[in-house]
C-alpha positions as CSV (number, residue, x, y, z in Angstrom):
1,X,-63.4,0.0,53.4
2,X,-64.5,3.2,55.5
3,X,-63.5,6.3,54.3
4,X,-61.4,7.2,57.1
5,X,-59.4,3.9,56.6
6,X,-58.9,5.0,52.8
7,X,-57.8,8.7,53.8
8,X,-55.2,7.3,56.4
9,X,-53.9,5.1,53.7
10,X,-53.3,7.5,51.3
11,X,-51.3,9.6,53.9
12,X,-49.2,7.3,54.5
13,X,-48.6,6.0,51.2
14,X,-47.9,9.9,50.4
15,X,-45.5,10.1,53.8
16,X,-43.3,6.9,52.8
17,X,-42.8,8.5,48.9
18,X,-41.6,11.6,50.2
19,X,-39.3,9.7,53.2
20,X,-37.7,7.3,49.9
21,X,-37.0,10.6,47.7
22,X,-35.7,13.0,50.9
23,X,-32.0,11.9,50.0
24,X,-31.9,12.4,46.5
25,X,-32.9,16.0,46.8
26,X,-30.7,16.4,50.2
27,X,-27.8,15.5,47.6
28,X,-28.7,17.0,44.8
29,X,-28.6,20.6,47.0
30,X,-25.5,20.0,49.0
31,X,-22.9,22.3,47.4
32,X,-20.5,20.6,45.0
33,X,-16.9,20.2,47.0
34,X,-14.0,21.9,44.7
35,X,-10.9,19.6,44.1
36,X,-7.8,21.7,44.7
37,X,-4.8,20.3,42.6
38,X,-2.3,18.2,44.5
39,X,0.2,20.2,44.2
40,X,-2.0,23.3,45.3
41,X,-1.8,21.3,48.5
42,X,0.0,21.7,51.8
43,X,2.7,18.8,52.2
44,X,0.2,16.8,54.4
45,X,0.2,14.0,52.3
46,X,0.7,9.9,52.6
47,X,1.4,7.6,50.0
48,X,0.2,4.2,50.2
49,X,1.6,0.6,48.8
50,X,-1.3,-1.9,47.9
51,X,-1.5,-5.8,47.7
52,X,-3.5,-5.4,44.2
53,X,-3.1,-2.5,42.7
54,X,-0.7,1.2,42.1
55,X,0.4,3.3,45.2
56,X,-1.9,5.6,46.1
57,X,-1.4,9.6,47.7
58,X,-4.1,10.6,50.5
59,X,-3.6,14.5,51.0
60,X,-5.3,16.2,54.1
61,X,-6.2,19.9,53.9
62,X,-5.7,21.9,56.7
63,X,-8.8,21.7,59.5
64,X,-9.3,17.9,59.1
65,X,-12.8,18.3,57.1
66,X,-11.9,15.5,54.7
67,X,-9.3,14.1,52.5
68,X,-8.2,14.0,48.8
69,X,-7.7,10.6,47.0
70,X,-5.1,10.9,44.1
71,X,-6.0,8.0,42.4
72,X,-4.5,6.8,39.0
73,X,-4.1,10.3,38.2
74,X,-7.4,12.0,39.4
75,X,-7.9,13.6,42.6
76,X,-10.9,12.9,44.5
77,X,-12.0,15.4,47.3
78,X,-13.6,12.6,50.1
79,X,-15.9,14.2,53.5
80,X,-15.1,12.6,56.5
81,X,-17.7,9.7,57.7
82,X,-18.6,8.4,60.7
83,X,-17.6,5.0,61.7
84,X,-17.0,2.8,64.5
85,X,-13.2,2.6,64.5
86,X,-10.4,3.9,62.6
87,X,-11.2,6.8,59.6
88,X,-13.3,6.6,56.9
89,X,-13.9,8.7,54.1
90,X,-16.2,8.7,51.1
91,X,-17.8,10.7,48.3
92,X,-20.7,9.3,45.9
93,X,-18.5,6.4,44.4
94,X,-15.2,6.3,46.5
95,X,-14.5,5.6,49.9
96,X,-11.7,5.4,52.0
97,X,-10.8,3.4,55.0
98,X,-7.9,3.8,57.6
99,X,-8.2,0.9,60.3
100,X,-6.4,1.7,63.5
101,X,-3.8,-1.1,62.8
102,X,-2.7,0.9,60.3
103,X,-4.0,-0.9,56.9
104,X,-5.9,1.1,54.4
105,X,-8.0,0.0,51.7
106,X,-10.4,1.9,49.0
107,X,-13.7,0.9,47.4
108,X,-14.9,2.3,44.2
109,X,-18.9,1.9,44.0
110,X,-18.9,-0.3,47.1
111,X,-16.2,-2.9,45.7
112,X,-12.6,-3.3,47.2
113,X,-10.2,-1.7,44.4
114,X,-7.2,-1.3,46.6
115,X,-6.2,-3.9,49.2
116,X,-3.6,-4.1,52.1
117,X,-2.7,-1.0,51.8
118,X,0.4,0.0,54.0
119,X,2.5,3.7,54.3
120,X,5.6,4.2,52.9
């Protein structure tokens, strides 16, 4: 193989290694999101009854920046995602969806644990 083919190889190789780890060092520096308590928080909040599962409180902190799941006793602080339609909201494990029909679900590690969800 010419040399030049070996040297462009090895860039590349070098260029796709460093593309695969970029997101794990992007998310190891962002800054670590504080949980306020829930009842720290303004009275911006929903509750939510499921098909499968306990009710469910969504709090909103003022500015719209995110949301915080109270889940089964913990509080989860969620950033806001982009999506197509409707709101979604997610951390490293948890997400969040509000559909514009109304319904709401929640996923824990990609997997539906709350279904059907509608406002009280």
């Amino acid at each position: 193989m010419p040399r030049p083919l070996v040297f462009a190889a090895a860039l590349l190789a070098c260029g796709c290694n460093e593309i695969r780890y970029q997101t794990a060092r992007l998310r190891a520096n962002t800054p670590k999101l504080e949980v306020p308590k829930a009842a720290e928080l303004p009275d911006r909040r929903a509750t939510y009854d499921c098909r499968n599962g306990e009710p469910f409180d969504v709090f909103f902190p003022p500015g719209g920046a995110g949301a915080v799941l109270s889940l089964g006793g913990d509080d989860f602080a969620l950033r806001e995602l982009t999506t197509v339609a409707g709101k979604r909201f997610g951390d490293d494990r948890y997400e969040l969806y509000m559909k514009e029909d109304g319904s709401v679900y929640v996923t824990l590690d990609e997997k539906p644990i709350r279904e059907g969800c509608k406002q009280r």
